[in-house]
KEVO-613312 format. One record per atom (N, C-alpha, C): residue number from 1; residue in three letters; atom name; x, y, z. Coordinates in steps of 0.2 Angstrom, whole numbers, plus 5000, padded with zeros to 4 digits. Each point is the difference from the previous one (the first is absolute). Layout:
% residues N
ATOM    nr   rest   atom     px     py     pz
ATOM   NUM    ALA     CA      X      Y      Z
...
***
This chain:
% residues 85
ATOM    nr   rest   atom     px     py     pz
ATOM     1    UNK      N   5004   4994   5000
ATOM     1    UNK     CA   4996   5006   5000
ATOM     1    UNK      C   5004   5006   5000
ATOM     2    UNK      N   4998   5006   4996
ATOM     2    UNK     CA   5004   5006   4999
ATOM     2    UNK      C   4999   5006   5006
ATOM     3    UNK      N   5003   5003   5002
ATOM     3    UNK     CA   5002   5004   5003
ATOM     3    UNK      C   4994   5008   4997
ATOM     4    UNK      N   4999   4997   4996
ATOM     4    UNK     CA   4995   5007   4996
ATOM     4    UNK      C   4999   5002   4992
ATOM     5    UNK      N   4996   5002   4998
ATOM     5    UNK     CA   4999   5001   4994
ATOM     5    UNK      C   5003   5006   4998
ATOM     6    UNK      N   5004   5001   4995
ATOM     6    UNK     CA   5001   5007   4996
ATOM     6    UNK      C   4997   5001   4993
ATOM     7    UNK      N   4995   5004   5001
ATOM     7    UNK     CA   4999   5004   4995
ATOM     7    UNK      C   5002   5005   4994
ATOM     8    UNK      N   5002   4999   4994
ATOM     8    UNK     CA   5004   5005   4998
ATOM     8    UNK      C   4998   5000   4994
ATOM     9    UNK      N   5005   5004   4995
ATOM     9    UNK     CA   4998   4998   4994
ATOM     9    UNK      C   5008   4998   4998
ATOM    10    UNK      N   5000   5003   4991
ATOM    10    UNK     CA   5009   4999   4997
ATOM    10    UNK      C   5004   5005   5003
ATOM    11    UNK      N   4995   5007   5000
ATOM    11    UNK     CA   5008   5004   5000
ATOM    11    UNK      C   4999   5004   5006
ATOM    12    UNK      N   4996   4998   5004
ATOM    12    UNK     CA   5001   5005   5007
ATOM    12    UNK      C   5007   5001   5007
ATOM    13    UNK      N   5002   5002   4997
ATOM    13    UNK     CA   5005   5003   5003
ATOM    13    UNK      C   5001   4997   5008
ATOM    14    UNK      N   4992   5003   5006
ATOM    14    UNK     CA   5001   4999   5004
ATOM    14    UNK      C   4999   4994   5003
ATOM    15    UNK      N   4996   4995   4994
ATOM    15    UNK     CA   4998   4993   5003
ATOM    15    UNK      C   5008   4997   4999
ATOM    16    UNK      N   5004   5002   4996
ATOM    16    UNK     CA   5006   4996   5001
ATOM    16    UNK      C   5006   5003   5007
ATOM    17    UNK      N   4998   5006   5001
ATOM    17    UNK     CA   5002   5000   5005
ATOM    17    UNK      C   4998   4996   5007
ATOM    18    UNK      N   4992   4999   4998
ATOM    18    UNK     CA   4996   4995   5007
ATOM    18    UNK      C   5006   4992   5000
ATOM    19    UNK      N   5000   4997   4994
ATOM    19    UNK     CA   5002   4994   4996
ATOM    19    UNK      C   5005   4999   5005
ATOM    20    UNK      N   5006   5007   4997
ATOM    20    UNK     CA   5005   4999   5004
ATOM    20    UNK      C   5004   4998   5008
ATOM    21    UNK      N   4993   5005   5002
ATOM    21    UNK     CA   4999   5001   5009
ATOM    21    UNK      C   5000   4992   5001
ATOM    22    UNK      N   4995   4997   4997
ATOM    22    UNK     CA   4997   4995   5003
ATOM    22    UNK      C   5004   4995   4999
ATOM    23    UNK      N   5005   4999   4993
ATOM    23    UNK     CA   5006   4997   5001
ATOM    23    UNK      C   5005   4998   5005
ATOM    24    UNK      N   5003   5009   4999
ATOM    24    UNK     CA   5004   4998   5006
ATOM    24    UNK      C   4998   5001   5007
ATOM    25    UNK      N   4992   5000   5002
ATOM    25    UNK     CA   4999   4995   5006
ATOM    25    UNK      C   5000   4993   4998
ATOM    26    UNK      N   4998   4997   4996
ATOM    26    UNK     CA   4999   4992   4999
ATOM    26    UNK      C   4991   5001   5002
ATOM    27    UNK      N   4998   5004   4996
ATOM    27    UNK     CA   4992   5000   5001
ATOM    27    UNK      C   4999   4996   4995
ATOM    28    UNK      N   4995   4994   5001
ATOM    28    UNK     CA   4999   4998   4994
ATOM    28    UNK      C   4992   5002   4997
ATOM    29    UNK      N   5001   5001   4993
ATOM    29    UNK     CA   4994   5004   4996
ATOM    29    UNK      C   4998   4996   4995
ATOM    30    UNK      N   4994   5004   4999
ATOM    30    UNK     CA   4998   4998   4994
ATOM    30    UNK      C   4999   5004   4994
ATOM    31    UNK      N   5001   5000   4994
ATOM    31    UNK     CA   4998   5008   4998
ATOM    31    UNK      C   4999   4999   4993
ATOM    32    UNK      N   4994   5004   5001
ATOM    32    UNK     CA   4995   4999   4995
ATOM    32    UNK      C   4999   5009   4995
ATOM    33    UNK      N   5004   4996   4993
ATOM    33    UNK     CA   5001   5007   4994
ATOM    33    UNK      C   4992   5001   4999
ATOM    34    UNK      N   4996   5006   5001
ATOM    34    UNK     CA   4994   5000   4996
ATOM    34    UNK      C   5002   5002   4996
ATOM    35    UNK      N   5003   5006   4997
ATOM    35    UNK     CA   5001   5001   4991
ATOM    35    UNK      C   4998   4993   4998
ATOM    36    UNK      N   5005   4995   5002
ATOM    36    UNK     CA   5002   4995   4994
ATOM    36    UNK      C   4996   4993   5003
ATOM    37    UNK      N   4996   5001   5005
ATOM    37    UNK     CA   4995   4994   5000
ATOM    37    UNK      C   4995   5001   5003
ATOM    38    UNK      N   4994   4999   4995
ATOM    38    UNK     CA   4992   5001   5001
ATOM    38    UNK      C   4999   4996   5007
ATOM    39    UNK      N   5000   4995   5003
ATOM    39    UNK     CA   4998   4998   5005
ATOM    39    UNK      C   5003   5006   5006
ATOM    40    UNK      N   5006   4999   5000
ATOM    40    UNK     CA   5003   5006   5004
ATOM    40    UNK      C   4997   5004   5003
ATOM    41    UNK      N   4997   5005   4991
ATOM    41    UNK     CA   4996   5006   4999
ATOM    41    UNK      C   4994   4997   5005
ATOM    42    UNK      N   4997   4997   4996
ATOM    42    UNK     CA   4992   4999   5005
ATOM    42    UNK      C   5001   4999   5008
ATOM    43    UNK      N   5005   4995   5002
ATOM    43    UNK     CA   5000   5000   5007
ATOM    43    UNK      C   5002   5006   5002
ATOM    44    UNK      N   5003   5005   4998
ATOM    44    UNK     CA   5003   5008   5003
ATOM    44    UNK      C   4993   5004   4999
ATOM    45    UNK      N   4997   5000   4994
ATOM    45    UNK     CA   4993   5003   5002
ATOM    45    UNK      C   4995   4998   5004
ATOM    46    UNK      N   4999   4993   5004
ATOM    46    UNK     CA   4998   4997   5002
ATOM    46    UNK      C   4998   5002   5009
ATOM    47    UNK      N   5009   5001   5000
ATOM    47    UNK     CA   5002   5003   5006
ATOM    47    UNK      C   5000   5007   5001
ATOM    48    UNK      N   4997   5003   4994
ATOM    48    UNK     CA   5000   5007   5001
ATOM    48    UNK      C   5008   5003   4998
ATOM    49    UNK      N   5004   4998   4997
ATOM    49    UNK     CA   5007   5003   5000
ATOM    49    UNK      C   4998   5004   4993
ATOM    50    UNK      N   5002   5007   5003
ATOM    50    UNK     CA   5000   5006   4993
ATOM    50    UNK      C   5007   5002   4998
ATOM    51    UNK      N   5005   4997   5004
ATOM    51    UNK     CA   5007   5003   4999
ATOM    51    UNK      C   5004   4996   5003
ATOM    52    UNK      N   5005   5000   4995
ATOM    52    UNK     CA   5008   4995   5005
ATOM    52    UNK      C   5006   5003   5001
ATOM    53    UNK      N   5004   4998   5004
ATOM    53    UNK     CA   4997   4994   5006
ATOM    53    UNK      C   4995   5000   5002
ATOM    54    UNK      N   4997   4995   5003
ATOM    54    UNK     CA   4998   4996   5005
ATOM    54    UNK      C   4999   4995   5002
ATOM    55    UNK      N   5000   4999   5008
ATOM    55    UNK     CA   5005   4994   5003
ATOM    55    UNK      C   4992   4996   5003
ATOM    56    UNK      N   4999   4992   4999
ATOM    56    UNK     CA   4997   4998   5004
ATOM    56    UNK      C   5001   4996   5004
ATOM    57    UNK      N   5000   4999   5006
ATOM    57    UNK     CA   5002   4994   5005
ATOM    57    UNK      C   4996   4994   5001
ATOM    58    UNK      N   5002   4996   5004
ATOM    58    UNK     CA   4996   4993   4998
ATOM    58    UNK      C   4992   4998   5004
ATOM    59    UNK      N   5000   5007   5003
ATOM    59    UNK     CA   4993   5000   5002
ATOM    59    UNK      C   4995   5005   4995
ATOM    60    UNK      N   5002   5001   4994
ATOM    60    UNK     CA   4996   5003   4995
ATOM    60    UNK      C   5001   5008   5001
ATOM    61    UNK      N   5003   5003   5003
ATOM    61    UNK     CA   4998   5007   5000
ATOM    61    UNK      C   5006   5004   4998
ATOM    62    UNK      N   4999   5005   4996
ATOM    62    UNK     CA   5004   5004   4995
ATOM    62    UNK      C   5004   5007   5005
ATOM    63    UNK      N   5005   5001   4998
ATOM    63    UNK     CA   5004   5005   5000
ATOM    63    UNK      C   5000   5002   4994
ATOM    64    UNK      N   4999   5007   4998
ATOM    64    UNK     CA   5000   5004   4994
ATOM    64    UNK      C   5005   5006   5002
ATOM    65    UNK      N   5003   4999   4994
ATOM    65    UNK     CA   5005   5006   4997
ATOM    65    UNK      C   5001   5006   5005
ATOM    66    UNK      N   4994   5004   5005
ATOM    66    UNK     CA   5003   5005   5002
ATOM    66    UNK      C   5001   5000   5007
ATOM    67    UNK      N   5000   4992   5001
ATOM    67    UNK     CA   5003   4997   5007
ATOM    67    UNK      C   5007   4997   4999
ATOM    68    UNK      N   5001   4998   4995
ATOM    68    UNK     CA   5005   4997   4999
ATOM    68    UNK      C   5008   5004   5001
ATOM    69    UNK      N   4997   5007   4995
ATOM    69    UNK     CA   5005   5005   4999
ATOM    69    UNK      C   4998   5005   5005
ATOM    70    UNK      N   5003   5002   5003
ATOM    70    UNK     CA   5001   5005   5004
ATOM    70    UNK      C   5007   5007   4999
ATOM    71    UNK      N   4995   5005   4996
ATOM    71    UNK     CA   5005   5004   4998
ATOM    71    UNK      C   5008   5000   4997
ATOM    72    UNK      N   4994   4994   4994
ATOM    72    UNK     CA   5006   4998   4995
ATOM    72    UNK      C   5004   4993   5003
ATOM    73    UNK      N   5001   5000   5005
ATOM    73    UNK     CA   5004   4993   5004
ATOM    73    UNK      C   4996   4993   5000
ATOM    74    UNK      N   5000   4994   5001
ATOM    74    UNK     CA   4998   4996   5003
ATOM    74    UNK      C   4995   4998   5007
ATOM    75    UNK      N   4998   5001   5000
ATOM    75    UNK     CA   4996   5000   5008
ATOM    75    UNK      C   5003   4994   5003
ATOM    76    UNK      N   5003   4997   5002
ATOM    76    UNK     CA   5004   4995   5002
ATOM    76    UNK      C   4996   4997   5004
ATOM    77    UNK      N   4999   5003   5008
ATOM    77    UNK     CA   4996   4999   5005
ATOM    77    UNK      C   4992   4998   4999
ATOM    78    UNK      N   4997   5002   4995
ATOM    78    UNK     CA   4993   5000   4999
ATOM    78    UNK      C   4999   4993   4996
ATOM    79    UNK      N   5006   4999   4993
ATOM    79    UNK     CA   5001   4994   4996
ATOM    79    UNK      C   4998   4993   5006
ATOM    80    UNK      N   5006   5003   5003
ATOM    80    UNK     CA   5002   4993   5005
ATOM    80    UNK      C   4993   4999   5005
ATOM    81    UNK      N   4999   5003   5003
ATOM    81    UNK     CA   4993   5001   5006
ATOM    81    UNK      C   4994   4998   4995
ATOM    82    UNK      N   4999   5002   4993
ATOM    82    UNK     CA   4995   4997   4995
ATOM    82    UNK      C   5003   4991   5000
ATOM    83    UNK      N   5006   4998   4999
ATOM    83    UNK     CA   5003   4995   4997
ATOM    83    UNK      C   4999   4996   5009
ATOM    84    UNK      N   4996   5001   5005
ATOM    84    UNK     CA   5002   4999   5007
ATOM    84    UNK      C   5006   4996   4999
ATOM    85    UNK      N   5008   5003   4998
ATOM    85    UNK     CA   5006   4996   5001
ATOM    85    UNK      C   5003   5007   5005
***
């Protein structure tokens, strides 16, 4: 089981900076390109995601983009406390 879901597209800049984060903790992800897969898309509008990033945990609930960043940065703390690690 994954550690969370990333939602992103191809060229989002900040979802690769999420990617990264979660790397080097040894987060394990899932991540799902809407650009490039219609099921993807469907489950991101399903869950209501209008923009990426978005982070979901394994109890279904979403972090969106202007929790994630925080004046340009990574929310570090808020990731982690959504990820309960």
């Amino acid at each position: 089981m994954v550690d969370a879901i990333l939602y992103t597209t191809s060229t989002c800049v900040k979802c690769k900076r999420v990617a990264k984060f979660f790397e080097e903790k040894d987060i394990t992800y899932e991540k799902l390109v809407i650009d490039e897969d219609s099921e993807a898309r469907t489950e991101s509008i399903m869950d209501n995601i209008l923009s990426v990033p978005a982070i979901k945990n394994k109890k279904g609930k979403v972090l969106r983009i202007k929790d994630i960043f925080l004046n340009g940065s990574l929310n570090v703390e808020i990731i982690l406390n959504h990820l309960c690690l």
